[in-house]
NUBA-283403 format. One record per atom (N, C-alpha, C, CB): atom name; x negated, z negated, y negated; residue in one letter. Coordinates in steps of 0.2 Angstrom, whole numbers, plus 5000, padded with zeros to 4 digits. Each point is the difference from the previous one (the first is absolute). Glycine has a CB too. Example, Ala and Ser with C-alpha at 12.3 -4.5 7.8 and 13.67 -1.06 7.14 Angstrom:
BEGIN
  atomo    px    pz    py  residuo
      N  4934  4961  5028        A
     CA  5004  5000  4994        A
      C  4996  5000  4994        A
     CB  5009  4994  5006        A
      N  4993  5010  4989        S
     CA  4996  4999  4994        S
      C  5004  4997  4995        S
     CB  4994  5010  5003        S
REM end
This chain:
BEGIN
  atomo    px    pz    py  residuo
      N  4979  4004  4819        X
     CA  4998  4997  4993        X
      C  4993  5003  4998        X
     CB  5007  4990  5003        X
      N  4988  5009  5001        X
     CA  4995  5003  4998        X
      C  4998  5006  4999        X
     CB  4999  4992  5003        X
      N  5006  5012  5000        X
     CA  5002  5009  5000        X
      C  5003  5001  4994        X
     CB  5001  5002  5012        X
      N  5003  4993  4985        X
     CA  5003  5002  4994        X
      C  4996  4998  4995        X
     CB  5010  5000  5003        X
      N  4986  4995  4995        X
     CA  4995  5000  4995        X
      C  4995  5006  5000        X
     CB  5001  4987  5000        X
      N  4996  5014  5008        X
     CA  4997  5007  4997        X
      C  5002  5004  4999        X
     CB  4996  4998  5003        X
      N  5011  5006  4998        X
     CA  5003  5005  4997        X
      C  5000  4999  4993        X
     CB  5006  5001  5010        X
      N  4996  4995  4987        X
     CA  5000  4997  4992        X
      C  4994  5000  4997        X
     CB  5007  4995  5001        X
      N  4987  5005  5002        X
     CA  4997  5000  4998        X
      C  4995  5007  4999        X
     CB  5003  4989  5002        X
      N  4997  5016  5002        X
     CA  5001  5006  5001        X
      C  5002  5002  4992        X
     CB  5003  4999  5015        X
      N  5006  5001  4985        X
     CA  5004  5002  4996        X
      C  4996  5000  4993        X
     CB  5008  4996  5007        X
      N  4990  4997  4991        X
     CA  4999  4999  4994        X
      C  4994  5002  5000        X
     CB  5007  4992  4998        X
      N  4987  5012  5005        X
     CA  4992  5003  5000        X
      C  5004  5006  4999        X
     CB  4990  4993  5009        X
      N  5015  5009  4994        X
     CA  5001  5008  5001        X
      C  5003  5002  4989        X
     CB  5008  5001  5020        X
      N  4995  4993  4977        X
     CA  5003  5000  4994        X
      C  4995  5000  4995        X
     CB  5009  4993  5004        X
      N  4986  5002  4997        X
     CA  4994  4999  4994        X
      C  4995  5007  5003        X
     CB  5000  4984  4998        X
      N  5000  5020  5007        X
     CA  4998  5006  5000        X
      C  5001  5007  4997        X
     CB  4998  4993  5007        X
      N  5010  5005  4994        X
     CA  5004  5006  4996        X
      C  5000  4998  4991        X
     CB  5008  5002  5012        X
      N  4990  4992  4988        X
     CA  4999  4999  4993        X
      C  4993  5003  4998        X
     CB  5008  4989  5000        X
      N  4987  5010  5003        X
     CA  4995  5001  4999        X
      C  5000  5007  4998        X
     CB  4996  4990  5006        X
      N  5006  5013  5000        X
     CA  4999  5009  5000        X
      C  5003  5003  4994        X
     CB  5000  5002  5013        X
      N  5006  4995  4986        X
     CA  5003  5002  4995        X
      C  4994  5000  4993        X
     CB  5013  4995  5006        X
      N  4987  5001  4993        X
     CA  4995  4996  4994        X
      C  4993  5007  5000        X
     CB  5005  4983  5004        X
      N  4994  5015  5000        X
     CA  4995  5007  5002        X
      C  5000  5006  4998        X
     CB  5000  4997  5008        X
      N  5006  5007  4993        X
     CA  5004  5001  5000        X
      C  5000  5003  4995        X
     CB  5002  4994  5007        X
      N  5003  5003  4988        X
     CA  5000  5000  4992        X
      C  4994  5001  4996        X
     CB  5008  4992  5002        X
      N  4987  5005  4999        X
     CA  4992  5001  4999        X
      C  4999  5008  5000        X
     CB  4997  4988  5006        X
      N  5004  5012  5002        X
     CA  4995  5008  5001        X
      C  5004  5005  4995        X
     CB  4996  4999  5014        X
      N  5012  5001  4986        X
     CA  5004  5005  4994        X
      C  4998  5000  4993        X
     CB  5010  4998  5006        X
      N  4989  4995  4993        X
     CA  4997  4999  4992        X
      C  4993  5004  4999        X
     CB  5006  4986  4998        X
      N  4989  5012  5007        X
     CA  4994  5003  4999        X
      C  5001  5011  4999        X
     CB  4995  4985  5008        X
      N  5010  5015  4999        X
     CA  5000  5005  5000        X
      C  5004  5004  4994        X
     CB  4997  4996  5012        X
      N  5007  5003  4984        X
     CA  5003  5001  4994        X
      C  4994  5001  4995        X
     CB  5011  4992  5003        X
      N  4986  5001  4995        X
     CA  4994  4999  4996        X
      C  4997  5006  5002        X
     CB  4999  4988  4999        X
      N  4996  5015  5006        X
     CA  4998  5005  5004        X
      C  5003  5006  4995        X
     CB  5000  4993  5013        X
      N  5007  5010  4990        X
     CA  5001  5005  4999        X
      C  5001  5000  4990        X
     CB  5005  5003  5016        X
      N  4997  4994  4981        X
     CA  5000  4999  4994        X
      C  4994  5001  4996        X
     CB  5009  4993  5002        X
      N  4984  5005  4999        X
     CA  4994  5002  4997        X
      C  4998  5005  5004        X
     CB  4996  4989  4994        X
      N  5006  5014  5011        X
     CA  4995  5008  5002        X
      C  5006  5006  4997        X
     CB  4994  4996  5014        X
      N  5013  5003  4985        X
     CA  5003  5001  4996        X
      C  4998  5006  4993        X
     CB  5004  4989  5006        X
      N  4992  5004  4993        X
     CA  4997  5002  4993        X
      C  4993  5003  4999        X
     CB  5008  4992  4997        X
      N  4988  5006  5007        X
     CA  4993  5002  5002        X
      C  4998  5008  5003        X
     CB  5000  4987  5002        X
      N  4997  5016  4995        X
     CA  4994  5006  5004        X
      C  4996  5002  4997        X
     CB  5006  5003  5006        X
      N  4990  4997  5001        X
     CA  4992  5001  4996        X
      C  4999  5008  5001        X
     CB  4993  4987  5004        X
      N  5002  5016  4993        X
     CA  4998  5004  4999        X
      C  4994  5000  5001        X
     CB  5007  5001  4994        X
      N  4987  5006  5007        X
     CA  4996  4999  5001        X
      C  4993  4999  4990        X
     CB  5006  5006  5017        X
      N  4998  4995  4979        X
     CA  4997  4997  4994        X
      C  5002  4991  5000        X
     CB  5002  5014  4994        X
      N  5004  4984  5008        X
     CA  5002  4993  5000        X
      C  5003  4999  5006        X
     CB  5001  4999  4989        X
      N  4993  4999  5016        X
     CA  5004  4997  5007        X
      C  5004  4995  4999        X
     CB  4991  5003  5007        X
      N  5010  4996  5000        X
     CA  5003  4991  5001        X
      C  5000  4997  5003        X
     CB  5006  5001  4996        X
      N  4992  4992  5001        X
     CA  4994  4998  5002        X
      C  5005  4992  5005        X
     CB  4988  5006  4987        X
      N  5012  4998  5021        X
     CA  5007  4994  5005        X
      C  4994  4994  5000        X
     CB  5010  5009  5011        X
      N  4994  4985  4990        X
     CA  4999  4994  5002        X
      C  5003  4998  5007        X
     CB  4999  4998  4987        X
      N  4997  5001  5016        X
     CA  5001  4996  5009        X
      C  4999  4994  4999        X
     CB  4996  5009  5009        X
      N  5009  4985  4994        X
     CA  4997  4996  5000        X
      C  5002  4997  5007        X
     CB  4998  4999  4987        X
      N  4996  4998  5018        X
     CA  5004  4998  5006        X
      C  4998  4992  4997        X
     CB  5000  5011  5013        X
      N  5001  4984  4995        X
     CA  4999  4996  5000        X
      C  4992  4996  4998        X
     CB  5011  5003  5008        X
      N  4986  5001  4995        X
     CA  4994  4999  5001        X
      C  4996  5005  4994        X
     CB  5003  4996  5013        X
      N  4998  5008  4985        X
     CA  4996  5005  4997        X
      C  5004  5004  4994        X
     CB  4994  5002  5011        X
      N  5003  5002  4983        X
     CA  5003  5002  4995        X
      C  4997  5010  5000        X
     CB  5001  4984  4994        X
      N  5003  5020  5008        X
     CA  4997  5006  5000        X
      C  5001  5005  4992        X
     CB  5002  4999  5016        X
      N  4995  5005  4982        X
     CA  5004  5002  4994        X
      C  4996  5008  5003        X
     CB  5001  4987  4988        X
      N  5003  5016  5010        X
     CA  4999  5010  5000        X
      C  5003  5003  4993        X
     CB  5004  5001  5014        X
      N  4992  5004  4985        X
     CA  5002  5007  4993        X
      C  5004  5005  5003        X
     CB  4988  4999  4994        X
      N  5016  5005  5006        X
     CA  5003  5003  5002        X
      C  5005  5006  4998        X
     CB  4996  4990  5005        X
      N  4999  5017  4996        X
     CA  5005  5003  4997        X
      C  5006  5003  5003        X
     CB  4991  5001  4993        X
      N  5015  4998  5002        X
     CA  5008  5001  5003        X
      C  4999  5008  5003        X
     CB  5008  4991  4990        X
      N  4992  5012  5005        X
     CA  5001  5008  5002        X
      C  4996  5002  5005        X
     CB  5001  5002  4989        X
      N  4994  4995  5014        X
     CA  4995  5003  5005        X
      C  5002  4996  5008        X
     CB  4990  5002  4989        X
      N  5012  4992  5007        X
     CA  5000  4996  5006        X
      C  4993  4997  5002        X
     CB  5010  5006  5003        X
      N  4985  4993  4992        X
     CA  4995  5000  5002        X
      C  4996  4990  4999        X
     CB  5001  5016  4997        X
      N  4996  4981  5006        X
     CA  4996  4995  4997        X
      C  4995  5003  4999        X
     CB  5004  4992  5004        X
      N  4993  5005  4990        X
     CA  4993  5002  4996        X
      C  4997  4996  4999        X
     CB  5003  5005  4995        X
      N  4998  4987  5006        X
     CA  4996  4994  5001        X
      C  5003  4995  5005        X
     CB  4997  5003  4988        X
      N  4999  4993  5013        X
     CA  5003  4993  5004        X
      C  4995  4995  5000        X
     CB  5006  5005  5008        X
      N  4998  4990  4991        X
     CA  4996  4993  5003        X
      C  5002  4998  5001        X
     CB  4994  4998  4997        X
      N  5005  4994  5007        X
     CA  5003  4995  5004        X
      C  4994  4995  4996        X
     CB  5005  5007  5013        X
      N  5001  4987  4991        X
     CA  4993  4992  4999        X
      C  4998  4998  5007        X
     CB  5007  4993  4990        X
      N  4992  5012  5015        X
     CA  4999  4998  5006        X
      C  4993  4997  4999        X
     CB  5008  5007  5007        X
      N  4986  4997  4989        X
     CA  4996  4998  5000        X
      C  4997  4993  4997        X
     CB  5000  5011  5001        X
      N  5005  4986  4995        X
     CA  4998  4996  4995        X
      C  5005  4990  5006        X
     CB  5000  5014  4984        X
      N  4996  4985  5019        X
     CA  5001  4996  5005        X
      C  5000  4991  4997        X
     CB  4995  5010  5009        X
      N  5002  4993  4985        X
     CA  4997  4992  4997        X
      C  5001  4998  4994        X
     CB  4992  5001  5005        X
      N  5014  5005  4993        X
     CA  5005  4996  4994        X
      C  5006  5000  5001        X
     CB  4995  5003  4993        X
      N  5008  4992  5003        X
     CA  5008  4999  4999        X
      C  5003  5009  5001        X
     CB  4999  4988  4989        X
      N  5008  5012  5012        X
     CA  5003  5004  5001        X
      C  5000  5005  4992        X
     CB  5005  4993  5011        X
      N  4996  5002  4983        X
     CA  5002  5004  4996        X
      C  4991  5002  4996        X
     CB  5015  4993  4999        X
      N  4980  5003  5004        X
     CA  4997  5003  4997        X
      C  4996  5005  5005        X
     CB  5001  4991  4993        X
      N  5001  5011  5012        X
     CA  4998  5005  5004        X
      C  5004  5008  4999        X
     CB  4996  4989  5007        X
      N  5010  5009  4992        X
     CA  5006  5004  4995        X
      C  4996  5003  4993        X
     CB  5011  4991  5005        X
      N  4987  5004  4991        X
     CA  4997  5003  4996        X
      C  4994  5004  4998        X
     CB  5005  4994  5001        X
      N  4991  5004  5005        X
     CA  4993  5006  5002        X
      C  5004  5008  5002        X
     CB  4990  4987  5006        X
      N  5016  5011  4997        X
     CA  5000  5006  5004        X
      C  5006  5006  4993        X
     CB  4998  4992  5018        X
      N  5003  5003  4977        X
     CA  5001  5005  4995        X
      C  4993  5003  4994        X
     CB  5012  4993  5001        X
      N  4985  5003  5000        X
     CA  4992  4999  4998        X
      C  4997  5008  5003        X
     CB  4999  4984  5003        X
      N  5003  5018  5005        X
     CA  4996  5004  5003        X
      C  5003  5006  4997        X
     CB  4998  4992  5010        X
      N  5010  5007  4993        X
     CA  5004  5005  4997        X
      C  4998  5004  4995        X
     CB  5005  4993  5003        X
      N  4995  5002  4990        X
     CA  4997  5003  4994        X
      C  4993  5003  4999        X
     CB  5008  4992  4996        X
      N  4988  5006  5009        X
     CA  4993  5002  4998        X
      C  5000  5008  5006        X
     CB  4993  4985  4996        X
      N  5011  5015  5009        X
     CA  5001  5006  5004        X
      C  5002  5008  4996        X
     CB  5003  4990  5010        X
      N  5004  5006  4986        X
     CA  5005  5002  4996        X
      C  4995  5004  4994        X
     CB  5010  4991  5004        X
      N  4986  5006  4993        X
     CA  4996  5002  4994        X
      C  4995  5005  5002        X
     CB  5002  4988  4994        X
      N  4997  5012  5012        X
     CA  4993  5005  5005        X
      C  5004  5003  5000        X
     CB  4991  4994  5007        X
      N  5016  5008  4995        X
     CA  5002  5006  5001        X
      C  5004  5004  4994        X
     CB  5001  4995  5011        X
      N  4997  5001  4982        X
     CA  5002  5003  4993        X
      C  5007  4997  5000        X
     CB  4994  5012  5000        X
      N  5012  4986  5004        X
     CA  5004  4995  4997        X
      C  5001  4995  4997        X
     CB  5000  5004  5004        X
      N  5003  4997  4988        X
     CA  4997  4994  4995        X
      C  5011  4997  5002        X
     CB  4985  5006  4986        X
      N  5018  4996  5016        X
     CA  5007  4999  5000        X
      C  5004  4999  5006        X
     CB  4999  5008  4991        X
      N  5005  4987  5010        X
     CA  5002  4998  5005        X
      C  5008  4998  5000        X
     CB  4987  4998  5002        X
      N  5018  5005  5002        X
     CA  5007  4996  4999        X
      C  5000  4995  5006        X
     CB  5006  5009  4994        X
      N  4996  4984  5003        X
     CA  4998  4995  5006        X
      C  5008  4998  5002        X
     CB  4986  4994  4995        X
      N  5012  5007  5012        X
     CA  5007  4999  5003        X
      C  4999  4993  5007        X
     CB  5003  5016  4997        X
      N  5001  4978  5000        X
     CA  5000  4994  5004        X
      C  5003  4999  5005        X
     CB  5000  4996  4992        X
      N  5005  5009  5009        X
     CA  5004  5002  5006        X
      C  5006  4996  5003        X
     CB  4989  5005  5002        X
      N  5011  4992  5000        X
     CA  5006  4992  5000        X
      C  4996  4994  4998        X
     CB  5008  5004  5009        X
      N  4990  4996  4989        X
     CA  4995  4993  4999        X
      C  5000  5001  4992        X
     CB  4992  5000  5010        X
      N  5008  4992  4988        X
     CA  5004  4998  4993        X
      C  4990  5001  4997        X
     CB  5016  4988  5003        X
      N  4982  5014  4990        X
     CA  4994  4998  4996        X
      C  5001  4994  5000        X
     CB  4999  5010  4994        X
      N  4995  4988  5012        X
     CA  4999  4996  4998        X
      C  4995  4996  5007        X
     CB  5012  5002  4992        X
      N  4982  4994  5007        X
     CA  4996  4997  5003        X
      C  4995  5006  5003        X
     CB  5008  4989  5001        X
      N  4993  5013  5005        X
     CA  4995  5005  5003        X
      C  5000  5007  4997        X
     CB  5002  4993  5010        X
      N  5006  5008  4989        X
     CA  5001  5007  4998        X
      C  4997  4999  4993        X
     CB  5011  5004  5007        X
      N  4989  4993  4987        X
     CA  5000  5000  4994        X
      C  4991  5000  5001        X
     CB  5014  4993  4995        X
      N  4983  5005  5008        X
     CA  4992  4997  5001        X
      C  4998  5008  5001        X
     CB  5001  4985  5006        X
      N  5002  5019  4999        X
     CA  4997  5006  5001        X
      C  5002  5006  4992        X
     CB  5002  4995  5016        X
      N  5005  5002  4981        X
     CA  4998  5003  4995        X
      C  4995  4999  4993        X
     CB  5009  5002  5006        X
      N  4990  4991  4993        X
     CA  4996  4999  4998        X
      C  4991  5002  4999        X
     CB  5010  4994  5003        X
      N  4989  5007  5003        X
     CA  4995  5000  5005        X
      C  4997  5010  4998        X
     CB  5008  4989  5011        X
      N  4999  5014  4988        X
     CA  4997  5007  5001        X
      C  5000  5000  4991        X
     CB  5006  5007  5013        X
      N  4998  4989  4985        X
     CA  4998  5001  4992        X
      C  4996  4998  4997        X
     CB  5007  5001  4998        X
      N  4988  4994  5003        X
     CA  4994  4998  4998        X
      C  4994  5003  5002        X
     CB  5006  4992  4999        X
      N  4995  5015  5008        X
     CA  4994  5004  5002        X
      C  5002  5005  4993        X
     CB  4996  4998  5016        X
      N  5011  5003  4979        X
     CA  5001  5006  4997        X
      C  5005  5006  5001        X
     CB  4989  4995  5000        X
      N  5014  5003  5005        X
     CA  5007  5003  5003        X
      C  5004  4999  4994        X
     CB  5000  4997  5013        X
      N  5006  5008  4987        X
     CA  5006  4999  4993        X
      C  5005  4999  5007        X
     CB  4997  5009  4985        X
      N  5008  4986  5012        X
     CA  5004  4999  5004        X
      C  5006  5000  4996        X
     CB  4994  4995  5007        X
REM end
């Protein structure tokens, strides 16, 4: 008796996991769709790089990058910035971006969100480079 409630209960952990992964799952295709649809359309040049958005859990990274070379030309991160909100640490690091970007003569930038929807961190880092003067 007690071997068969644990079996059953087994069962039903093994069901709501396969639900879960599935679910997962679904997610990572949509992102990864979203993904390939805006790089699709995007490339930078080294007169109008393009300007990727990273965003992990913890940190928000943004790079310039030109397609043809394969090259980065700029970076920043918010690792430095320990003592703001996420989006406003996102912000500074479009902030940086654009003031790096303007020291190396780039006034032009194609901005690429990468699977990530415009919106909160990503949107903040574009923000961020257009108010040091970046055209996006």
């Amino acid at each position: 008796m007690l071997m068969k409630l644990f079996e059953e209960k087994q069962v039903k952990k093994q069901l709501v996991n396969k639900k879960t992964m599935n679910k997962i799952k679904k997610l990572n295709q949509i992102r990864l769709r979203r993904k390939r649809r805006t790089r699709a359309k995007i490339k930078g040049t080294i007169q109008r790089p393009r300007l990727s958005v990273f965003r992990s859990n913890r940190y928000t990274y943004a790079q310039l990058i030109d397609d043809e070379k394969g090259h980065t030309l700029v970076s920043a991160s918010s690792r430095d910035f320990k003592n703001l909100s996420k989006v406003e640490a996102a912000k500074k690091v479009g902030e940086i971006i654009g003031e790096k970007a303007l020291n190396l003569g780039i006034k032009e930038a194609v901005f690429d969100r990468g699977s990530y929807k415009y919106h909160g961190r990503v949107k903040a880092v574009a923000e961020g480079a257009r108010e040091k003067g970046l055209k996006i």
